[in-house]
HTML snippet that shows the backbone in 3Dmol.js (N, CA, C, O; Angstrom):
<script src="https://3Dmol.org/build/3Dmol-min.js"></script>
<div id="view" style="width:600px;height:400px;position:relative"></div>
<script>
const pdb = `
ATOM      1  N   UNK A   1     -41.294  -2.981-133.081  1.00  0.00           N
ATOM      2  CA  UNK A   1     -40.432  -2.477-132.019  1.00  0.00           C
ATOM      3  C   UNK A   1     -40.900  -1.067-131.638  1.00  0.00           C
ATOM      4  O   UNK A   1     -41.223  -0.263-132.512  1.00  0.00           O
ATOM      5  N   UNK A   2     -40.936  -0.775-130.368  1.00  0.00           N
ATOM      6  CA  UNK A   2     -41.649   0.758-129.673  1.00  0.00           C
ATOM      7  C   UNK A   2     -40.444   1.533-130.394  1.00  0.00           C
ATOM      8  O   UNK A   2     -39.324   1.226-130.804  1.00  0.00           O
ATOM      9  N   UNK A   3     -41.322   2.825-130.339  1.00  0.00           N
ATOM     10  CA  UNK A   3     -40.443   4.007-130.526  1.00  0.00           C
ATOM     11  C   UNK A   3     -39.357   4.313-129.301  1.00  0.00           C
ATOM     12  O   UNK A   3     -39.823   4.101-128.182  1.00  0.00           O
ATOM     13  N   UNK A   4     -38.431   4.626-129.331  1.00  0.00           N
ATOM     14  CA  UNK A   4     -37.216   5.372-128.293  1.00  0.00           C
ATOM     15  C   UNK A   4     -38.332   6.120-127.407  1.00  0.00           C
ATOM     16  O   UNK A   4     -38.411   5.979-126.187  1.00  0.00           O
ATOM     17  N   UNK A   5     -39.246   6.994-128.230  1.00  0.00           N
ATOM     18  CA  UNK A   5     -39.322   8.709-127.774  1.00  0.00           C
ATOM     19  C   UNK A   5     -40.695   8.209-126.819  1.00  0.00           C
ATOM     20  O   UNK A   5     -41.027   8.863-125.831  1.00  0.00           O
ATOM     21  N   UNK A   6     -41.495   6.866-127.286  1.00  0.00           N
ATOM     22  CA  UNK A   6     -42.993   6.737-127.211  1.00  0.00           C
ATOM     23  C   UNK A   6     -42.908   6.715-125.569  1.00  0.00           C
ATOM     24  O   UNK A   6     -41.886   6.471-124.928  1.00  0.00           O
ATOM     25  N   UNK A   7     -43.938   6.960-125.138  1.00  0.00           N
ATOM     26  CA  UNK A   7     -44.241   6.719-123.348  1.00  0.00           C
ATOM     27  C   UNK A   7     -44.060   5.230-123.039  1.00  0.00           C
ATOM     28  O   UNK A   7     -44.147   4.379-123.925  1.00  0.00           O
ATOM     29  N   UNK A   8     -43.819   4.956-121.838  1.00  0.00           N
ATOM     30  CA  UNK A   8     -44.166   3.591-121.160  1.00  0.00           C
ATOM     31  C   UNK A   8     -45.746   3.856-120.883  1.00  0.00           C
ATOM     32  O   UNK A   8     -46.621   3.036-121.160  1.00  0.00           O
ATOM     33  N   UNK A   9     -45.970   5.099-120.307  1.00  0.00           N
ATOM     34  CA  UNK A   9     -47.125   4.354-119.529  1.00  0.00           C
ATOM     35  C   UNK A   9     -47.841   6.590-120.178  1.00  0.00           C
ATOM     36  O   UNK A   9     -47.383   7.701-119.912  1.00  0.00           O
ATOM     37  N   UNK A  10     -48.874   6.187-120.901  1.00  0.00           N
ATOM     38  CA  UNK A  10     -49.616   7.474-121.179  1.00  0.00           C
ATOM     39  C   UNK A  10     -50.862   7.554-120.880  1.00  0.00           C
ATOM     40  O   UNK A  10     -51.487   7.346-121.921  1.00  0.00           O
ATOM     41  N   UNK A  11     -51.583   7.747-120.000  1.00  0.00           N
ATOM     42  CA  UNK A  11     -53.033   8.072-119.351  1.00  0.00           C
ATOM     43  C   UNK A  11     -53.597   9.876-119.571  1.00  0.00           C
ATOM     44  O   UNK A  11     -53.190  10.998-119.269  1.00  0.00           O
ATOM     45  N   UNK A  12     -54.840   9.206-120.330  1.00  0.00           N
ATOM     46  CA  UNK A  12     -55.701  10.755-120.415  1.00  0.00           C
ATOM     47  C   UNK A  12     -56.938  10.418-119.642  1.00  0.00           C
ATOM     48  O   UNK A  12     -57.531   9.348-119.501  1.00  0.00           O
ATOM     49  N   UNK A  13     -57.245  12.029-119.023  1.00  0.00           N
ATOM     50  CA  UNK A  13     -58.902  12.174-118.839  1.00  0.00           C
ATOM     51  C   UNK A  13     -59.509  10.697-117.533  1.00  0.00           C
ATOM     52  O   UNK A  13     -60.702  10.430-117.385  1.00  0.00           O
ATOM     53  N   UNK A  14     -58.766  10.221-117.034  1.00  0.00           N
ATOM     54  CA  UNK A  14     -58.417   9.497-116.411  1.00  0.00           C
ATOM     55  C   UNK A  14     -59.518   9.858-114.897  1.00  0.00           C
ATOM     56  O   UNK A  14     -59.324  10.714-114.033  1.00  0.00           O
ATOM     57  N   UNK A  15     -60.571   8.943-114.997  1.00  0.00           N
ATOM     58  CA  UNK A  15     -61.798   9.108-113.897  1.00  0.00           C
ATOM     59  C   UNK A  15     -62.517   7.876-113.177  1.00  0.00           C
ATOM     60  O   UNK A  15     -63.250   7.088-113.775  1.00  0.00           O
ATOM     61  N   UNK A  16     -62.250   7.818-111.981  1.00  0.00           N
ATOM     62  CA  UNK A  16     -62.594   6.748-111.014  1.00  0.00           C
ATOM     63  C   UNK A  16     -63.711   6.825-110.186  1.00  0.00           C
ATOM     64  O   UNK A  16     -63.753   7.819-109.460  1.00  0.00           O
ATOM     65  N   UNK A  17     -64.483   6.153-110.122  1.00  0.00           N
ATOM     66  CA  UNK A  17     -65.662   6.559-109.332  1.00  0.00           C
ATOM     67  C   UNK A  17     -66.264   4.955-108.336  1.00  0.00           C
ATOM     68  O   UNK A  17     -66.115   3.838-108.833  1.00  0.00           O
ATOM     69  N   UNK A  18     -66.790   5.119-107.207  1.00  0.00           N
ATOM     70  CA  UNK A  18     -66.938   4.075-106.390  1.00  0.00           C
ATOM     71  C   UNK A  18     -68.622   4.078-105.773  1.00  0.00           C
ATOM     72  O   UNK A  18     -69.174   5.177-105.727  1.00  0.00           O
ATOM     73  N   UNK A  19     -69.053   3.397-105.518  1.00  0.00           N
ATOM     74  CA  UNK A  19     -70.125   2.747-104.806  1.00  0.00           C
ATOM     75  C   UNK A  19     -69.851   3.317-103.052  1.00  0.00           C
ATOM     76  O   UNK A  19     -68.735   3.809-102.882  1.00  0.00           O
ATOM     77  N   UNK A  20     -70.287   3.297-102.458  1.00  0.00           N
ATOM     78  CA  UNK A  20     -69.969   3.500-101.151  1.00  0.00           C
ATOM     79  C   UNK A  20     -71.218   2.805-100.401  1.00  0.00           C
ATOM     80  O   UNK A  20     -72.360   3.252-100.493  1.00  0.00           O
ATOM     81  N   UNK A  21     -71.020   2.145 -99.966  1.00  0.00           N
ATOM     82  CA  UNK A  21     -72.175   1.125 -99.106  1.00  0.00           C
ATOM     83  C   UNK A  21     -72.155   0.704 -97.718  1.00  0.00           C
ATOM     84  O   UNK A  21     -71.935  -0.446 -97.336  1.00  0.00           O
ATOM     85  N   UNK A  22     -72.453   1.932 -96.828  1.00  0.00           N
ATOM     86  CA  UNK A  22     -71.918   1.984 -95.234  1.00  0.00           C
ATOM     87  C   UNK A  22     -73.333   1.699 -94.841  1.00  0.00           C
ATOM     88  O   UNK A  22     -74.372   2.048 -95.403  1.00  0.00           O
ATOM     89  N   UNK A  23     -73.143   0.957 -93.702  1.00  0.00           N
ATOM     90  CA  UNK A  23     -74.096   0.350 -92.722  1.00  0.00           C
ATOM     91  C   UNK A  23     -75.220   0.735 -92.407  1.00  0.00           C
ATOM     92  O   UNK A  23     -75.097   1.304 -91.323  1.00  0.00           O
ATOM     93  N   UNK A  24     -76.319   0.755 -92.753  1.00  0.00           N
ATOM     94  CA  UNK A  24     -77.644   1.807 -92.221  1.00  0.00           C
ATOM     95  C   UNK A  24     -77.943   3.045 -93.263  1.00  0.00           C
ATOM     96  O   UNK A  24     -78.829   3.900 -93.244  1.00  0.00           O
ATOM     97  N   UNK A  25     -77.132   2.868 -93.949  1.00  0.00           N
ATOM     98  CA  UNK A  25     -77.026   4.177 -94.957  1.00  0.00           C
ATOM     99  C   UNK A  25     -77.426   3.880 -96.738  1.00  0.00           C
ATOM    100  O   UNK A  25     -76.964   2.777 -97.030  1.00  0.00           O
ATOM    101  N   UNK A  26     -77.955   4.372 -97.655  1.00  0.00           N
ATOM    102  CA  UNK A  26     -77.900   4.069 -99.080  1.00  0.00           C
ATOM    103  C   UNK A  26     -76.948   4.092 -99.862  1.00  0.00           C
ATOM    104  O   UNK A  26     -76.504   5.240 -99.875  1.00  0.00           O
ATOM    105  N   UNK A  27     -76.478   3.540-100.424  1.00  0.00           N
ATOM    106  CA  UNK A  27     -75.585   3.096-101.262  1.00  0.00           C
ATOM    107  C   UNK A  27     -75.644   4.472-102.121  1.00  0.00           C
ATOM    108  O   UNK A  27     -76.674   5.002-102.537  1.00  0.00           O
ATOM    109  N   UNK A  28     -74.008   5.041-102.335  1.00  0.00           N
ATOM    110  CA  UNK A  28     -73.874   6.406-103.083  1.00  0.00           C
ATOM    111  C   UNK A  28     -72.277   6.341-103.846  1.00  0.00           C
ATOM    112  O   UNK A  28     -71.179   5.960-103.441  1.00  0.00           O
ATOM    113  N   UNK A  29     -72.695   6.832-104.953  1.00  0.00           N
ATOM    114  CA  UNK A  29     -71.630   7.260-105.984  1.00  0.00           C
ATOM    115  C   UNK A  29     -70.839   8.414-104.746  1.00  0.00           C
ATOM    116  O   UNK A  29     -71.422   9.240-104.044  1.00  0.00           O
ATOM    117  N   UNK A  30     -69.382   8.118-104.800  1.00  0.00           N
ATOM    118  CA  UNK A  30     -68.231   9.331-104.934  1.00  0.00           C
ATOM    119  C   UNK A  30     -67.245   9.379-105.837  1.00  0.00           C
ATOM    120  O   UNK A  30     -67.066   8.440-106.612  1.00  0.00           O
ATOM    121  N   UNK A  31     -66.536  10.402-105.848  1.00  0.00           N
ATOM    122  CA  UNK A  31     -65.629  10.408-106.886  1.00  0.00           C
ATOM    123  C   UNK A  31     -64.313  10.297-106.624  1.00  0.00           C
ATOM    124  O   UNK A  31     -64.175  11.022-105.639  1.00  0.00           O
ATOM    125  N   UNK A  32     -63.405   9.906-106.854  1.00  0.00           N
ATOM    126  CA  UNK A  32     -62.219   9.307-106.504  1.00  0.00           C
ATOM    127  C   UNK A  32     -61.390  10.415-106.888  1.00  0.00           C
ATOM    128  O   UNK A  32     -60.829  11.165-106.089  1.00  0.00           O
ATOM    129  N   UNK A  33     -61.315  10.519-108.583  1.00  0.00           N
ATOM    130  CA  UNK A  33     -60.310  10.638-109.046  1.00  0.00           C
ATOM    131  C   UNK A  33     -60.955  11.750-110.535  1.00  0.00           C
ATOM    132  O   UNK A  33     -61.988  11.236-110.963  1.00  0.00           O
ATOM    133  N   UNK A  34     -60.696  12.650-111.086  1.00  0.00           N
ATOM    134  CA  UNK A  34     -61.554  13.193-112.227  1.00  0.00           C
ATOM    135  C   UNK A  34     -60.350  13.714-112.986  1.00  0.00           C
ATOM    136  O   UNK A  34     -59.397  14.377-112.576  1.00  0.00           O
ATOM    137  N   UNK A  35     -60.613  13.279-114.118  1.00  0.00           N
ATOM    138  CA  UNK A  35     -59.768  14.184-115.380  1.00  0.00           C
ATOM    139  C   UNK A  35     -58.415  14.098-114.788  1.00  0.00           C
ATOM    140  O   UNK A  35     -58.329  14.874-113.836  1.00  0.00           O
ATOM    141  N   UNK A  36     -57.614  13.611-114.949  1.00  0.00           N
ATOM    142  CA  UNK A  36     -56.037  12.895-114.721  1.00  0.00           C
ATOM    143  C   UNK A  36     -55.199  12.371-115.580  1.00  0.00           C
ATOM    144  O   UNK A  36     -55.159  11.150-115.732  1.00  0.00           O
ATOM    145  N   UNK A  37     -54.384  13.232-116.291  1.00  0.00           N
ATOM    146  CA  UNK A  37     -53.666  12.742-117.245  1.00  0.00           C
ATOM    147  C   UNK A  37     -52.030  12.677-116.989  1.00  0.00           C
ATOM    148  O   UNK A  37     -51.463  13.463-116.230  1.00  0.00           O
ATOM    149  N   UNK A  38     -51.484  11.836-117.585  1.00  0.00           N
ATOM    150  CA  UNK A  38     -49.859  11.850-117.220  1.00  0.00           C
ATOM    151  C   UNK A  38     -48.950  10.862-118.308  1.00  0.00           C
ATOM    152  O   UNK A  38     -49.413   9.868-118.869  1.00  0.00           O
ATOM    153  N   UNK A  39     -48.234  11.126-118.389  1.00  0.00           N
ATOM    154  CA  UNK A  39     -46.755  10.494-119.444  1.00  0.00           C
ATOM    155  C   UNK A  39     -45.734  10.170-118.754  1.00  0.00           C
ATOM    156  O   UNK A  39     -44.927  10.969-118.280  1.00  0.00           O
ATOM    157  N   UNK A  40     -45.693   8.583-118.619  1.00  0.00           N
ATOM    158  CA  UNK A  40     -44.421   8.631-118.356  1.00  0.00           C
ATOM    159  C   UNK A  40     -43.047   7.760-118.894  1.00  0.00           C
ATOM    160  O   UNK A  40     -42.902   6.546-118.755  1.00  0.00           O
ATOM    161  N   UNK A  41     -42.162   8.613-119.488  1.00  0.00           N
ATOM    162  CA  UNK A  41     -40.889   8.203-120.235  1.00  0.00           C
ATOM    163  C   UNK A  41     -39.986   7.111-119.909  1.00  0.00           C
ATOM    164  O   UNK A  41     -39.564   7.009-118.757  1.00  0.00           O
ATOM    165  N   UNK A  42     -39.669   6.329-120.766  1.00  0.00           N
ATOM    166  CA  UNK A  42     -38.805   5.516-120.298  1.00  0.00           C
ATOM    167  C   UNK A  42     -37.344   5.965-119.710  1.00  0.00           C
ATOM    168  O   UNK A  42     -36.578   6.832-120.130  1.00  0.00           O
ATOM    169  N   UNK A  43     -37.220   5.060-118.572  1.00  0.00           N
ATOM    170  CA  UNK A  43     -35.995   5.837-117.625  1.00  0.00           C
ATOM    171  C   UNK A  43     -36.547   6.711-116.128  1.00  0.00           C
ATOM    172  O   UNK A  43     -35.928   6.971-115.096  1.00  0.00           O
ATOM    173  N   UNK A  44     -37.822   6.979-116.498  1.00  0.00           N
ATOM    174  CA  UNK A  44     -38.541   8.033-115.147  1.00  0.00           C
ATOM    175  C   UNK A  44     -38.899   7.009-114.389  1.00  0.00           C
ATOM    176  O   UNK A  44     -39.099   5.923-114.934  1.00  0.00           O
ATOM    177  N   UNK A  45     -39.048   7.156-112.994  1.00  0.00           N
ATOM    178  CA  UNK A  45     -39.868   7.083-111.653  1.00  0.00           C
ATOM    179  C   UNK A  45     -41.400   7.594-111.487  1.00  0.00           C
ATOM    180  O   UNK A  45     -41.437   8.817-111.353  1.00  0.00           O
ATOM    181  N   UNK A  46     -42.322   7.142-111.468  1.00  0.00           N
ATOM    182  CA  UNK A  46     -43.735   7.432-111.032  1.00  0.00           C
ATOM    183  C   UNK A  46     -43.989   6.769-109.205  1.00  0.00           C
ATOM    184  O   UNK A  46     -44.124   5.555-109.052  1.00  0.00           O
ATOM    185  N   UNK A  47     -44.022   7.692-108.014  1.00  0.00           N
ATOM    186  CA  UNK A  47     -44.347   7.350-106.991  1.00  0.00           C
ATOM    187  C   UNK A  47     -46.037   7.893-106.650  1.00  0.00           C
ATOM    188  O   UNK A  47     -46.484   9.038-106.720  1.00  0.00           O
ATOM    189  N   UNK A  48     -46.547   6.969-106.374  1.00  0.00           N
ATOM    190  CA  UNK A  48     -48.332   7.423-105.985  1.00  0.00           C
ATOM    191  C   UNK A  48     -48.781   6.712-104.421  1.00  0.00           C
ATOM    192  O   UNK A  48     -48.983   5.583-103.975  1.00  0.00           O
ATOM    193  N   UNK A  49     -48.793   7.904-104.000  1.00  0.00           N
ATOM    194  CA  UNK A  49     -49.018   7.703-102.075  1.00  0.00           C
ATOM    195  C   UNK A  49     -50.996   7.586-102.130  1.00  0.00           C
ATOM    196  O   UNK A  49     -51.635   7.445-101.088  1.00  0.00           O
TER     197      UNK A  49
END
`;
const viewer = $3Dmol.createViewer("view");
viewer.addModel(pdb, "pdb");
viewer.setStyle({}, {cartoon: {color: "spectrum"}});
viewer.zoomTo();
viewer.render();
</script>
């Protein structure tokens, strides 16, 4: 059985990276997202636009 106190949802260091492959052009790494960490408690709201 989870702890009361433990997170629902705990993310570290958290890094996304994509391909980008536009028309006429070479295919290139960007970066999305770098080093992103977050906790979140049972009972909280997380909204991501």
């Amino acid at each position: 059985m989870p702890n009361p106190s433990s997170p629902v949802l705990d993310i570290r260091k958290l890094r996304i990276e994509a391909t980008v492959r536009a028309p006429g052009e070479k295919p290139h790494d960007i970066l999305i997202v770098d080093d992103i960490s977050l906790t979140l408690q049972k009972g909280r709201v997380l909204g991501l636009i």
